[in-house]
N, C-alpha and C positions, 0 to 999 in steps of 0.2 A: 770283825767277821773274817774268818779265813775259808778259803777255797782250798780245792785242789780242782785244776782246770789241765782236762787232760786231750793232746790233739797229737795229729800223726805230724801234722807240716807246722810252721813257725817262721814267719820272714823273722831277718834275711837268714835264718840257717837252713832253714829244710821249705826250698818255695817250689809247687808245683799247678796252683791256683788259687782261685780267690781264697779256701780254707786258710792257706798261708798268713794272708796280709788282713784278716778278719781276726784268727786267733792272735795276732801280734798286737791288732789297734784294739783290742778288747780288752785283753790282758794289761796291756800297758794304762790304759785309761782306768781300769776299775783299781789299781796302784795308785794312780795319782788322787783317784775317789776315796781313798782310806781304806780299800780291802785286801788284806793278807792275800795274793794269790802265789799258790804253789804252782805255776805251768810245770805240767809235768808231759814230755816228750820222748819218741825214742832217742838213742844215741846211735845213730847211721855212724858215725864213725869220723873222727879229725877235730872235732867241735873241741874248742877248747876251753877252760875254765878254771881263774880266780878263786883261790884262795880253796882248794877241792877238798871235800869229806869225801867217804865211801860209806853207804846204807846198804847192808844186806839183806835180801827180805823171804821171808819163809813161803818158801814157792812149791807148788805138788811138782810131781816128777815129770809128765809133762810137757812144763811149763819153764820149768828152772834148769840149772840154778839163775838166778835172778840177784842185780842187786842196782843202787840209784847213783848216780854220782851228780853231787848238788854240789854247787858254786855260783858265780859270777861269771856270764856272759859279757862280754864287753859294750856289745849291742842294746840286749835282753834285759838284763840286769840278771836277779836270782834264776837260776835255773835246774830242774830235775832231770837227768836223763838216764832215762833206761834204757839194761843190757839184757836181754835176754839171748838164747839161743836163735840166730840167724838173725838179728833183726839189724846188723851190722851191714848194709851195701853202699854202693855208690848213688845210687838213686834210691828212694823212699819207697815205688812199684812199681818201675820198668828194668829189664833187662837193654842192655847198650839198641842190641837191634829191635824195640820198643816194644818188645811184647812184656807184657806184664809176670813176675818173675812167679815161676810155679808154685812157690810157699808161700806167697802171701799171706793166703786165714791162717797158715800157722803160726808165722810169724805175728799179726796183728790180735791173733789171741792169747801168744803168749801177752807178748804188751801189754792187752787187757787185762787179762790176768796178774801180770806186775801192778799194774795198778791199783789192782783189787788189793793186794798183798799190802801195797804204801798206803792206803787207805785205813787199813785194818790196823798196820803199824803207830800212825797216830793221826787219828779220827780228826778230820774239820769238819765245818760246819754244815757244807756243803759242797758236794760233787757236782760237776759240770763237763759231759762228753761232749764229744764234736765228733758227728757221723760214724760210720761204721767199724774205722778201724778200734772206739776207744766202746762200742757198743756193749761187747761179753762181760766188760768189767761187772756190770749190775747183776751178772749170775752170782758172781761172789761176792756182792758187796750186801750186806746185810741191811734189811730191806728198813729199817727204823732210821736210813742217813739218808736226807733229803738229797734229791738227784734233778740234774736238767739234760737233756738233750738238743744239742742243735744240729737243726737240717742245713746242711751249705749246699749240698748238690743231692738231690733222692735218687738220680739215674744209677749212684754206686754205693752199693748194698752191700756186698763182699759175702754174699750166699754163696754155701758150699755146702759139704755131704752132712746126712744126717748125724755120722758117727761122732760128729763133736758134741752131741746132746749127752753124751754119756762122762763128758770128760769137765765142761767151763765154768763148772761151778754147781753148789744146789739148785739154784733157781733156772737151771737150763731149758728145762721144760717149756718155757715160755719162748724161747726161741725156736721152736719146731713151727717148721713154715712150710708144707705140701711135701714132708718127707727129708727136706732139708733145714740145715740151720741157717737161719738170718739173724746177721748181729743187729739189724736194725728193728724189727717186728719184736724183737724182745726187747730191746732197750726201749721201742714204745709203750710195749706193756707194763715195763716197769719204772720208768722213769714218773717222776713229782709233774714235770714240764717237759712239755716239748714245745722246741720255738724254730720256727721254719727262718729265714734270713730278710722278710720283708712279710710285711701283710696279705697281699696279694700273693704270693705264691705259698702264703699256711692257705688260703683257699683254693688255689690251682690242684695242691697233691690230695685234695679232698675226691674229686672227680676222676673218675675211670681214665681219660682223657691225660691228666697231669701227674695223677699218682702213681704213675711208675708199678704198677701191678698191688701194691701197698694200699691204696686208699683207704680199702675196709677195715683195716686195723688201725688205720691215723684216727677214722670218723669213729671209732667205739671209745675212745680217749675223749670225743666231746670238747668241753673248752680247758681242757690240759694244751690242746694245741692253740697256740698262740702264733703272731709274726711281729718281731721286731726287727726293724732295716737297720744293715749295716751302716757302717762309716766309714771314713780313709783318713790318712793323715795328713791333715792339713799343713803342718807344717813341712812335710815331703812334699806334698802338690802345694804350692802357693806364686802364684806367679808372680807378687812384690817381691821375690826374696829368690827365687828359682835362680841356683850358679849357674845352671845347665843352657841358660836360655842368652839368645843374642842380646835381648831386651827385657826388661822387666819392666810388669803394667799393673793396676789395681781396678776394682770396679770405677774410684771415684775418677782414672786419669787410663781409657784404653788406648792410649795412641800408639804406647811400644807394641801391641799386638800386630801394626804393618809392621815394621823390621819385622818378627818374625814370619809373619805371613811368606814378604820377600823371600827372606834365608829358606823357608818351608818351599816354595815355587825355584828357587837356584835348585837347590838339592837335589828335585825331582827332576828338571831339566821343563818345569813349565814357564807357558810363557808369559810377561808379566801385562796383563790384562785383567778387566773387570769379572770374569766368570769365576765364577767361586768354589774354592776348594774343599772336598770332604774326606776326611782320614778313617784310617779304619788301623784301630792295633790291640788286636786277639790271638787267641792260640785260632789254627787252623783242623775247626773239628767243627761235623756234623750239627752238634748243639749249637754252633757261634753263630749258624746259616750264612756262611760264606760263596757255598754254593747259589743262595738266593742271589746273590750279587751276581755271580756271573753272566746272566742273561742280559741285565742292565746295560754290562759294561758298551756295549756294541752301540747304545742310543746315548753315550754323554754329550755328546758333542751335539743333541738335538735338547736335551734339558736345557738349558749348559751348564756342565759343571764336571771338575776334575777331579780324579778320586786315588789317595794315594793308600798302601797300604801296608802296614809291617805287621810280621808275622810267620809263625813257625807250627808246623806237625802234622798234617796228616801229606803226604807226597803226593796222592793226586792232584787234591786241593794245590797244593806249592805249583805245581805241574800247570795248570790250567792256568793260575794268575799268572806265569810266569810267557806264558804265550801269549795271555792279553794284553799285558804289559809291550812286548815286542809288536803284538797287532796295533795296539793303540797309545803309540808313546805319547801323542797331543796330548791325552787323554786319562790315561791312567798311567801309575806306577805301583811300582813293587819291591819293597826290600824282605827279602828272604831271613827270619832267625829273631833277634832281639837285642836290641841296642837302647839302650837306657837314656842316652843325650836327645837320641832321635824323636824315642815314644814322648820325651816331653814337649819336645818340636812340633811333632803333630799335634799335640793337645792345645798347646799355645799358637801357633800356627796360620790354623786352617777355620774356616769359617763356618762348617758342618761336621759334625762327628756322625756316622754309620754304626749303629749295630742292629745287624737285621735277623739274634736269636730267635731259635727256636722255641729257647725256651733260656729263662734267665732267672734264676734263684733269687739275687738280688740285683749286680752286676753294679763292677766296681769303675770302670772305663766313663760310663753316662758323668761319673759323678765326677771323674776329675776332669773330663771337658766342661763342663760347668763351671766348675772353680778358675778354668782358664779363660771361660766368655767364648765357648765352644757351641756352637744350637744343637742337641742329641735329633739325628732322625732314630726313629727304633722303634720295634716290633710291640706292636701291644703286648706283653709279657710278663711274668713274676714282677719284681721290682720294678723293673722299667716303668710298669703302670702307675706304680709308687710314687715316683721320684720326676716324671719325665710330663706333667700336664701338658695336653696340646693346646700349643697356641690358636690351633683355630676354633677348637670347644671353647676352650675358657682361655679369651682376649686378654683379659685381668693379670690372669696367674700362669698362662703358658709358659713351660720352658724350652719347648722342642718340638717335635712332631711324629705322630706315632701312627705307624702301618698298621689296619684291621686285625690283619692275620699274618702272619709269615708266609710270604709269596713273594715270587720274583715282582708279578704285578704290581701287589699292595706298596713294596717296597718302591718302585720306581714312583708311582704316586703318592706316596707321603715325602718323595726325594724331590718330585717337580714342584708340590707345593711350599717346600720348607725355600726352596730356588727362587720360587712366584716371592713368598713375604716377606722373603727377608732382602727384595731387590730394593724396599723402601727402607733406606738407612735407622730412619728414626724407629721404623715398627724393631727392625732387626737390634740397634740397640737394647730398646727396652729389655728385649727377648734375653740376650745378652747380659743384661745388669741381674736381671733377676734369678738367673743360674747362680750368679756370682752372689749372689747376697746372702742365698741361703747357708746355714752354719751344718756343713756336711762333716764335720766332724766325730768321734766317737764320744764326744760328754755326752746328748742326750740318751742315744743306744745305751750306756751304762750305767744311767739314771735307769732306766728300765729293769736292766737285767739288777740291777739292787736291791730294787721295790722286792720285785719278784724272789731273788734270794731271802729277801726277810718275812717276806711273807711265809715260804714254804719251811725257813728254820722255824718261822713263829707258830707252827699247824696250821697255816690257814688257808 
């Protein structure tokens, strides 16, 4: 079977969120499953490439001129990348001083539209978008080629004026959304599948509540909408084998987890005592509920417990942790940006992981504190729900602890009792092994999306 699997972001070349390092461990895994996949990406520009052909592809005026240049990533392995008009920057959709660059739908529809064009040029088996930017392709793609959709984040849409209904292709029409064009409300109308990034959050965007203004046209698709949960790569997170780390540990032998604990408590400048430390490393935005934290920070020293945290982007956010930090050195830390030796420090580390979203798609962070024998506190949420059983519902199968609702409150009380259970070694163990046991990898995920391709090649 061959694909063409087409996404705006691709670790490690174009990484801006979870989309990144989901379309990499997907892609790479359904290769080593036997499936032909075309990734096909923009070309932002520098990317460089083995053994290069040139594809030039019959593009309206528009859109073009357009063409592919296919090689050998070093990383990636095969790789597509399209040039269209603008789609060449330094960043993927921000401008330096972070506003998002004004061409964007242009940009991202030409793309689609190249897409359309390689598609057309020689037909696989099956097409497979990722969110908004690769949505428009399905105006031009001829409606008898089996298509999937995946949802990574429903908050970005990339709705814009209605005038590009006149331009994206035949099937545009389905993209008229209250006047405007949405690449996503038509790639749902037209798309074979859509698969939201975890179970519970294909039921979250159902709801007024979760679905991002969208619901009513997810819920007329019916069981088109599906959830399958991510994965991550286990061989990048493995903490038997991790360069990065002072100590390497396994589920069957965790004692290197104190060395790093210590190195984690030097770093910060804490002090070396029984109170237990919980990390936090996200981007700094609204959806992450970073905010929710901050109210907490003021009662650690009444929990007890120390909270460190890395991380970058929104400046007030930065602003605030960066005074609590200074208010409460005992107490909390702070490092500003992103440092790759550190994030895996924290994850190996520290003996609670934080994440108190608002709302979580699937959320890639839970899973690799697991894999390191890390207890997830976290927001009852999309995948979170998934992935994250509370140990005090279910004694058995708990892996962590989960806040009601996303609230300062909620979140201090799923923080004091994760403090309370896991003060008893052996309960905390357990907790611990059984993060680490589960196979959080991307083989079963692409058993799924398999099925699912041969189903929809096979009509069914």
């Amino acid at each position: 079977m061959r694909i063409v699997f087409a996404t705006a972001e691709l670790s490690p070349i174009a990484t801006v969120g979870g989309l990144a390092s989901a379309a990499a461990g997907l892609s790479a895994e359904l290769r080593r499953q036997g499936v032909q996949v075309d990734i096909v990406m923009p070309d932002y520009g520098g990317i460089e490439l083995a053994d290069e052909r040139i594809i030039d592809l019959d593009m309206p005026e528009w859109a073009g001129p357009g063409r592919v240049r296919v090689g050998l990533h070093d990383k990636v392995g095969e790789l597509h990348l399209v040039d269209v008009p603008g789609i060449a920057r330094s960043h993927p959709y921000q401008q330096p001083n972070g506003e998002g660059w004004r061409d964007n739908a242009d940009r991202f529809f030409r793309f689609s539209r190249a897409v359309a064009a390689f598609v057309e040029l020689d037909p696989p088996d099956l097409v497979h978008l990722n969110d908004w930017h690769t949505g428009t392709a399905l105006a031009a793609i001829d409606e008898a080629m089996p298509s999937v959709v995946s949802i990574h984040n429903l908050a970005y849409q990339g709705t814009t004026d209605g005038s590009w209904l006149n331009a994206i292709g035949p099937r545009a029409r389905h993209y008229e959304w209250w006047g405007a064009t949405n690449p996503l409300t038509g790639a749902f109308a037209l798309a074979d599948a859509i698969v939201a990034v975890s179970p519970n959050y294909a039921a979250e965007i159902l709801t007024p509540e979760g679905g991002c203004g969208v619901h009513a046209a997810l819920a007329a698709r019916g069981p088109a909408l599906m959830g399958i949960l991510n994965g991550i790569d286990t061989d990048l997170w493995d903490p038997a084998t991790d360069p990065l780390l002072p100590a390497r540990f396994d589920v069957a032998d965790l004692s290197g987890k104190q060395t790093n604990r210590q190195a984690l408590l030097d770093r910060f400048g804490f002090a070396d005592d029984r109170v237990p430390v919980a990390t936090v490393v996200t981007r700094l935005t609204p959806q992450k509920g970073i905010d929710l934290l901050l109210p907490v920070l003021r009662l650690l020293a009444d929990v007890p417990v120390r909270v460190a945290v890395l991380g970058s982007g929104d400046e007030a956010l930065a602003h605030e942790l960066r005074m609590a930090a200074a208010a409460y050195p005992d107490e909390f830390g702070f490092v500003e940006g992103y440092d790759e030796a550190l994030s895996h420090l924290m994850f190996a580390g520290a003996d609670l992981f934080l994440m108190p979203s608002r709302f979580e798609p699937c959320g890639l962070t839970q899973l690799q504190a697991m894999r390191y024998g890390t207890i997830p506190v976290a927001t009852a949420v999309g995948g979170l729900v998934d992935t994250v059983p509370d140990a005090d519902a279910d004694v058995r199968n708990g892996r962590g602890f989960l806040a009601a609702q996303p609230t300062s409150i909620d979140l201090l009380a799923a923080l004091f009792r994760a403090v309370r259970r896991t003060g008893d070694n052996r309960r905390k163990t357990g907790i611990q092994k059984r993060g680490m046991s589960v196979d959080w990898s991307w083989a079963s995920p692409a058993r799924e999306y398999i099925d699912l391709y041969e189903r929809l090649v096979a009509g069914d």
